[in-house]
TILUM-689595 format. One record per residue (C-alpha): x, y, z; residue number from 1. Coordinates in steps of 0.2 Angstrom, whole numbers. Each point is the difference from the previous one (the first is absolute). Example, Ala and Ser with C-alpha at 12.3 -4.5 7.8 and 13.67 -1.06 7.14 Angstrom:
{{62 -22 39} 1} {{6 17 -3} 2} 
// end
This chain:
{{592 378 448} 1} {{3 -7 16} 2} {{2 10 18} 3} {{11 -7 12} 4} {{-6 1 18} 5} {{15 5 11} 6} {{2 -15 17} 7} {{13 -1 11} 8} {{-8 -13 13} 9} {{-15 -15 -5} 10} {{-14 8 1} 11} {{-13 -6 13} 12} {{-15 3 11} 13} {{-7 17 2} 14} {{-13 10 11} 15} {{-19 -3 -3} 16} {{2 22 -5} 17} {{6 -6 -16} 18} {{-9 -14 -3} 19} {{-17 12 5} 20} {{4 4 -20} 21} {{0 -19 -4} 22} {{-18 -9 5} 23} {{-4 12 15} 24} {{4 -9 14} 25} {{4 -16 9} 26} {{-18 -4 4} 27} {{-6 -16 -1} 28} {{-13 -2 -18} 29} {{-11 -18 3} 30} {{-6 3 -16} 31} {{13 -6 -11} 32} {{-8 -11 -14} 33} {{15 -8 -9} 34} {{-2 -18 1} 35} {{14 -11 6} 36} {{6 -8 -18} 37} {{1 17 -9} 38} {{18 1 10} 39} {{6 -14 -11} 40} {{-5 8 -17} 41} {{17 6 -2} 42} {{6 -19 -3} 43} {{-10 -4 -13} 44} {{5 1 -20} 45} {{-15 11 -12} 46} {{0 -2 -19} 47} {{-5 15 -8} 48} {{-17 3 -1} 49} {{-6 -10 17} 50} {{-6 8 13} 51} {{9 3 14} 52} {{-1 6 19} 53} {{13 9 11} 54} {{2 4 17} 55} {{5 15 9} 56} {{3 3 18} 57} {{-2 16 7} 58} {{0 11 16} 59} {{-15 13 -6} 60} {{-12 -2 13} 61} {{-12 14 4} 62} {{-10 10 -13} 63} {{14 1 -13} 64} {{2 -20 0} 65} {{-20 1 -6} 66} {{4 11 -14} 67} {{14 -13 -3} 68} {{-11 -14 0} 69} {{-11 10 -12} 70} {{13 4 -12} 71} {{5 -16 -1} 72} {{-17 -8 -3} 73} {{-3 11 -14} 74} {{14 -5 -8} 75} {{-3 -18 3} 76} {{-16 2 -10} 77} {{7 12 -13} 78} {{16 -7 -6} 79} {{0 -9 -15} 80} {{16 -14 4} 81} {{-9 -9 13} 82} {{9 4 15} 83} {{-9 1 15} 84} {{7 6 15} 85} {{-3 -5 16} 86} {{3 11 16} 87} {{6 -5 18} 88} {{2 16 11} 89} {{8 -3 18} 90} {{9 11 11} 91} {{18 3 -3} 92} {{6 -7 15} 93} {{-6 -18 -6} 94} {{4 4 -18} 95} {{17 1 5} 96} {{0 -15 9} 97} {{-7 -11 -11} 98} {{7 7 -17} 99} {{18 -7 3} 100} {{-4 -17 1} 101} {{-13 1 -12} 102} {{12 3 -14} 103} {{11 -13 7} 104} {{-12 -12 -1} 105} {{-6 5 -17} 106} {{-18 2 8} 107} {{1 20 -1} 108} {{-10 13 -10} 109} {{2 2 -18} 110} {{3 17 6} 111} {{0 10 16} 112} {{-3 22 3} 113} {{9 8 15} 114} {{8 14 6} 115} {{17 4 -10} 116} {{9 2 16} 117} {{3 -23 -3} 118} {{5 1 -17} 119} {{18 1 4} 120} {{-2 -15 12} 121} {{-11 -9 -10} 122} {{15 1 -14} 123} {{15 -3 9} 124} {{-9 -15 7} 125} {{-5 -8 -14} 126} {{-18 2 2} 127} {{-5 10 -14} 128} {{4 -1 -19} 129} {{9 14 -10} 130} {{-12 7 -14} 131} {{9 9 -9} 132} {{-11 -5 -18} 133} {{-15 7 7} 134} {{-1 15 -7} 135} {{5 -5 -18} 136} {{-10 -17 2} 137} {{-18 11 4} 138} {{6 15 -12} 139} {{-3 11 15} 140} {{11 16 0} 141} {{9 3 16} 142} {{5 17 -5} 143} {{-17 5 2} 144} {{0 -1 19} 145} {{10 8 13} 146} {{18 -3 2} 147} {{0 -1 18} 148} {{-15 -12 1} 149} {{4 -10 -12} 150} {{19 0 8} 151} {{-7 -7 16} 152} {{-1 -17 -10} 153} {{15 -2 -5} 154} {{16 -9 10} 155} {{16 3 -4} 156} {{-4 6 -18} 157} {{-13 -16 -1} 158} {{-16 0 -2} 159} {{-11 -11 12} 160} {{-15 7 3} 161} {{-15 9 -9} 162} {{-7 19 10} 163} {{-17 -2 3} 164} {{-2 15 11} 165} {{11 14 8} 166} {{-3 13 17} 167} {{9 11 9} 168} {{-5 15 14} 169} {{-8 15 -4} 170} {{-5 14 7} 171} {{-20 -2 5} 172} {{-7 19 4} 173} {{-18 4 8} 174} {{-7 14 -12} 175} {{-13 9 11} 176} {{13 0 14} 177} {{12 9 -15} 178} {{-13 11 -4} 179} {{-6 6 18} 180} {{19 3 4} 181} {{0 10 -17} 182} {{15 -10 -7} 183} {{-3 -4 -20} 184} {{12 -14 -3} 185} {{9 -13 7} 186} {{17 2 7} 187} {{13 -4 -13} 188} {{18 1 11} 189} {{2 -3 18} 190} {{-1 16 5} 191} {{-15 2 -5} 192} {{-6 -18 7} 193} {{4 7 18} 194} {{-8 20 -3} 195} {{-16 -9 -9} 196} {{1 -13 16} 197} {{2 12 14} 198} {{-12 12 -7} 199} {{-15 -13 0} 200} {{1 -8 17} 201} {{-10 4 13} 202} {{4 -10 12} 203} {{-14 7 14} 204} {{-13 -4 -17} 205} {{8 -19 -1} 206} {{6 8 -16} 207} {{19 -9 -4} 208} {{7 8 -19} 209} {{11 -14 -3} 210} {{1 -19 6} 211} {{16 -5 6} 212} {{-3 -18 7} 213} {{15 -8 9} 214} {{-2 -17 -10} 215} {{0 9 -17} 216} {{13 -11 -11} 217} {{5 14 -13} 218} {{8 13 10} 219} {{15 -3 -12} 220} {{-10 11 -12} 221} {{5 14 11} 222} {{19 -5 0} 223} {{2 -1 -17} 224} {{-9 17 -4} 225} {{14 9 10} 226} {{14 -12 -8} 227} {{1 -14 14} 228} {{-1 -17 -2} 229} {{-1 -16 10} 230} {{10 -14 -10} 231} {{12 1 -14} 232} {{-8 -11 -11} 233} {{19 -2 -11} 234} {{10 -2 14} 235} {{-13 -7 17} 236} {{8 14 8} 237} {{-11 6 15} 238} {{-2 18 -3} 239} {{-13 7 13} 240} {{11 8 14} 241} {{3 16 -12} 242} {{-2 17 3} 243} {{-14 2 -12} 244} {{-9 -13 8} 245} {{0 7 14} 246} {{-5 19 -4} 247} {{-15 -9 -8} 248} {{-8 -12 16} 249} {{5 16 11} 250} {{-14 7 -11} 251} {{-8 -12 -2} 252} {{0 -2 21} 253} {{-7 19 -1} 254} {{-11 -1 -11} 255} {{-11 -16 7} 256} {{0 8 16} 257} {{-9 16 -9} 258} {{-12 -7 -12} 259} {{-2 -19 6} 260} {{-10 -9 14} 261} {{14 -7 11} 262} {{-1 -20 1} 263} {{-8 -2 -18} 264} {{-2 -15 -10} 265} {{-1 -3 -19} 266} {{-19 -9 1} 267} {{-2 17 14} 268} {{5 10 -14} 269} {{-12 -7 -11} 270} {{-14 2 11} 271} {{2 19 5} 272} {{2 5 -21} 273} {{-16 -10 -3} 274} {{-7 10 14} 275} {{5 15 -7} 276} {{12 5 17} 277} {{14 -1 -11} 278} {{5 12 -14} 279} {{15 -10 -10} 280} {{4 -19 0} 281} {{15 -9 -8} 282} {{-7 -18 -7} 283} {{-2 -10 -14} 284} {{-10 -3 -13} 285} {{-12 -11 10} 286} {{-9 12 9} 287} {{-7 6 -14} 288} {{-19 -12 -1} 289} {{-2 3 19} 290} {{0 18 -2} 291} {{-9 0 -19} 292} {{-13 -11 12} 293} {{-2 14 13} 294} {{-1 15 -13} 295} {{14 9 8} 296} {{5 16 -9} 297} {{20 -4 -1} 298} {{13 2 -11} 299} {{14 -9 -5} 300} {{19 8 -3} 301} {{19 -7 -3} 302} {{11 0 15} 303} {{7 15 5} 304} {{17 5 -4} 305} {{13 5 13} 306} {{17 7 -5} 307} {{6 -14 -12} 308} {{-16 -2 -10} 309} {{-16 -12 4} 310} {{1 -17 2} 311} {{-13 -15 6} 312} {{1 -19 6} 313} {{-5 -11 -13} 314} {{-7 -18 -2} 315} {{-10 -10 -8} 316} {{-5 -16 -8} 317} {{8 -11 -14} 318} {{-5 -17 -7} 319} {{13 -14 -1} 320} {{1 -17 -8} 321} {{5 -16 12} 322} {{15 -8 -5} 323} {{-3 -16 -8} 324} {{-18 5 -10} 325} {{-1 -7 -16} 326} {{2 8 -16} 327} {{-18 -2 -2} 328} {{-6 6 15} 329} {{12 15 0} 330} {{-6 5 -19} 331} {{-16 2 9} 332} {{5 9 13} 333} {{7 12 -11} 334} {{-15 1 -9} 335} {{-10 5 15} 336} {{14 13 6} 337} {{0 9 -17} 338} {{-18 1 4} 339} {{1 8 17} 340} {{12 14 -9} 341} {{-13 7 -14} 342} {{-5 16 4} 343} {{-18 -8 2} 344} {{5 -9 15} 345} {{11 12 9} 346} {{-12 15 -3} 347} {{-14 -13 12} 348} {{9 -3 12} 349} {{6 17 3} 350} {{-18 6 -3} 351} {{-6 -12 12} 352} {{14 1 13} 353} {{9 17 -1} 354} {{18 -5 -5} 355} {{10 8 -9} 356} {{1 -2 -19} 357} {{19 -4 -9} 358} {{-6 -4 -17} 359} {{7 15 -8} 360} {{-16 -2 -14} 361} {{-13 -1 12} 362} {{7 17 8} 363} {{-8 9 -15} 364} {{-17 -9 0} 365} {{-14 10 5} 366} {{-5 -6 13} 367} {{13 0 11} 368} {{5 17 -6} 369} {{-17 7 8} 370} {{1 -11 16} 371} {{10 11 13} 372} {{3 -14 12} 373} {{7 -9 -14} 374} {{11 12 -10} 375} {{8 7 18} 376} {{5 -19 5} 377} {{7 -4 -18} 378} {{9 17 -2} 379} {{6 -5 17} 380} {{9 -15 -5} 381} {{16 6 -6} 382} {{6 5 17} 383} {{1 -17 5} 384} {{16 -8 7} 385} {{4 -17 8} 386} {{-2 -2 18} 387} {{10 -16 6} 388} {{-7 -10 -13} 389} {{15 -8 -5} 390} {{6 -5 19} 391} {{0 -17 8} 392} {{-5 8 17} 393} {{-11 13 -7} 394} {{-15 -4 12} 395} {{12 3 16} 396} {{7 15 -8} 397} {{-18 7 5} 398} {{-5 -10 13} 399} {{16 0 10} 400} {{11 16 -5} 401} {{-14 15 -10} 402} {{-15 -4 11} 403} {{8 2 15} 404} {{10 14 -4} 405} {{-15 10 -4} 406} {{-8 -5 15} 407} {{12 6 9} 408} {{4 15 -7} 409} {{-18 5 0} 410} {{0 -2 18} 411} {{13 15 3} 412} {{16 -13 1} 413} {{15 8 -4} 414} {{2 -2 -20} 415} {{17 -3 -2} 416} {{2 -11 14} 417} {{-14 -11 -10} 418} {{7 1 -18} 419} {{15 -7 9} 420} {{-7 -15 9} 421} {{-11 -4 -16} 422} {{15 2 -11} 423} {{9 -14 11} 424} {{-17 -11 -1} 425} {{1 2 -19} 426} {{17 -4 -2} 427} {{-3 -14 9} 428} {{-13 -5 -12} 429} {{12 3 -15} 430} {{13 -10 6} 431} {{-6 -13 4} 432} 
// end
C-alpha cells in the first residue's frame, strides 16, 4: 500500500538539528575510502551471476558512520550475489553540492543515504528515481514497519526512497536526581513537566530541572501539544499568530525563566545533563552512546503531553536511487536495501547506536524487549509528526523565524509582539 506524503511547497534545505538524526553532523571525515571509479558503477550493464560493485554516498560521519562502514563490510563479504559496496561519506554541505551535477553527468552514485527532509526536492527535480517495485521486487513486507516511517518516503503517493533509520525528541531524565527529589516517574503531561521541573532546581546548588536552550529547533512540540500549529501543510497557511500559541510560549517564557539557566545553548545543554546539573533533557536518539559511555544512571520517556495529546519532531534517513541507474545497478541496490531492512540489521544498528526500532517484528524480540533505553525510544516512535519537512524554506523557518522567536521570548520580550513579527518573517518565507 502506498502513503502519500502531504507538500505544498518543494521541499529543501533544512537545519543541521534534523540532520544530527542523519550522519551526526557537518564535520568534516578524511577517512572516506571509496575510490574515485566506484561513482561510475551505476553506468555499467551486469549479467546475472557477475559480480558487481555499487556506490553509495553518504553524510554519516562520526561513530554512527563507523558502524555504517561495518555493516556494510559484513555484507560485502557475506552476500552471495557479488555485490560489493563501496562507501564514500562526506559532509552534507558538499554532498549537496556535488550530487546535482553528478547525476547529470551520469558520474553519480549508484545510490545516495540522506536525510528525508531532500526527498521531495530530490523528486521534483528529477534527481531521484521512483521505486515504486521495491518492495515486491525484494519480497519485503512493508506492512511490517511503521506507517509513519515508512510514509516519510513516499512523494505524492510515490515511492522514491528506502528508511533506513528514524528519531525524533524525547524526554531524557537523570534518575538519582528523580530519586533524591522523591519523584518516581517521569512527567507524562505538561503539567507535570513544569511541577517535576520547578521541584528539582536548585539554582544556588547549579541544579537546573529542565533545559530550555534558546536554539532548541523543536519548540513546536509544545504548540502542537496544546493544539497550535505553525503551517497548514493543505493549505501553506501561516497559522502561528493564534491564541493557543500564544498561551503556550507565555508559559513557555515562565517556565524557562524558573527551571532553566538563562542564555543556554543546545551543546550547553548537553554538557550540564552529562554533568549530572540537569535533571530532564529533550533530545534525540544520539545521545544515547555518550551517555551509555559515561555510565549515567538516566532514563528515557515519550514526550509529554499537553492539553491536545503528545506530539515529537521527527526525521530521519531514507536511501534513494539516482536517476538514470541502470537496471542492473538498481537490482542490486535493491538487493542491498532489502538487506539493511531484516530485522538482523536493524536490531545492530539500534543495538549499537540507540535509535529507535520501527520493525513491528523486531519490537517483540527479546532483546529489545529487555533493553530499557531501547524499548522507551521505539515505544516512543508513534508520536512522531513532520516538522517542515515538506518545505522549500524549511532551514529558514528555524533559522530566520523559530530560533529567534525563542530567543527572544526567553529573554522576557513581550510574546505576542514576537509571534507577530515572526508570523510576518514566515509569511514572507511562504510567499515567496
Amino acid at each position: 500500500m502506498k502513503k502519500k506524503v502531504i507538500s505544498i511547497l518543494l521541499a529543501g534545505l533544512m537545519g543541521v538539528t534534523l540532520l544530527a538524526g542523519c550522519g551526526g553532523s557537518n564535520e568534516k571525515n578524511s577517512s572516506s575510502q571509496a575510490s574515485t571509479s566506484a561513482s561510475t558503477t551505476g553506468n555499467e550493464d551486469n549479467s546475472e551471476g557477475e559480480e558487481i560493485t555499487i556506490s553509495l554516498w553518504t553524510v554519516f560521519t562520526g561513530s554512527d558512520g563507523d558502524v555504517l562502514r561495518e555493516i556494510i563490510d559484513n555484507y560485502n563479504k557475506t552476500n552471495q550475489d557479488g555485490i560489493t559496496v563501496e562507501i564514500d561519506i562526506m559532509d552534507n554541505d558538499t554532498l549537496q553540492s556535488k550530487l546535482p551535477s553528478a547525476v547529470t553527468s551520469g558520474t553519480g552514485p549508484s545510490f545516495v543515504l540522506v536525510g528525508i527532509e531532500y526527498i521531495q526536492e530530490y523528486a521534483e527535480n528529477g534527481m531521484i528515481e521512483p521505486i515504486d517495485d521495491f518492495w515486491e521486487a525484494t519480497g519485503t513486507n512493508e506492512d511490517n514497519y511503521y506507517e509513519n516511517v515508512v510514509a516519510k518516503s513516499y512523494v505524492d503517493g510515490t515511492l522514491y526512497g528506502v528508511p533506513m533509520q528514524y528519531n525524533l525528541q524525547y524526554l531524557y531524565y537523570n534518575k538519582d536526581l528523580f530519586e533524591s527529589a522523591g519523584i518516581d516517574k517521569a512527567p507524562t503531561t505538561f503539567d507535570e513537566l513544569a511541577e517535576d521541573a520547578r521541584a528539582l532546581t536548585n539554582k544556588d546548588a547549579g541544579q537546573y530541572g529542565l533545559a530550555m536552550p534558546n536554539d532548541f529547533g523543536y519548540y513546536v512540540q509544545y504548540l502542537w501539544g496544546n493544539g497550535g500549529d505553525v503551517i497548514d501543510t493543505s493549505t501553506g497557511e501561516v497559522l502561528l499568530n493564534s491564541q493557543e500559541n500564544i498561551d503556550t510560549l507565555t508559559w513557555l517564557q515562565d517556565l524557562a525563566g524558573d527551571v532553566s539557566p538563562a542564555g543556554l545553548t543546545s551543546a550547553d545543554a548537553d554538557t550540564m545533563f552529562q554533568a549530572g546539573q540537569l535533571a530532564m533533557l529533550i533530545s534525540g536518539p544520539w545521545n544515547i552512546n555518550v551517555l551509555n559511555g559515561l555510565g549515567m544512571n538516566y532514563g528515557i520517556a515519550a514526550m509529554p503531553a499537553g492539553s491536545a495529546g503528545a506530539y515529537s519532531a521527527e526525521g530521519g534517513c531514507s536511501y534513494m536511487v539516482p536517476k538514470g541507474t541502470d537496471e542492473a545497478t538498481k537490482e542490486a541496490v535493491y538487493k542491498f536495501m532489502a538487506y539493511w531492512m531484516s530485522d538482523d540489521v536493524l536490531k545492530e544498528w539500534s543495538m549499537r547506536n540507540g535509535f529507535p526500532v520501527w520493525s513491528y517484528s523486531l519490537l517483540e524480540d527479546a532483546d529489545i524487549k529487555d533493553n530499557e533505553i531501547l524499548s522507551s525510544v521505539s515505544a516512543a516512535s508513534e508520536i512522531g509528526r513532520d516538522w517542515h519537512l515538506g518545505y522549500k524554506y524549511g532551514s529558514q523557518i528555524d533559522a530566520e523565524v523559530m530560533i529567534p522567536m525563542m530567543e527572544n521570548i526567553f529573554l522576557g520580550n513581550d510574546v505576542t509582539s514576537e509571534v507577530e513579527n515572526a508570523t510576518a518573517k514566515l509569511t514572507d518565507l511562504v510567499n515567496q
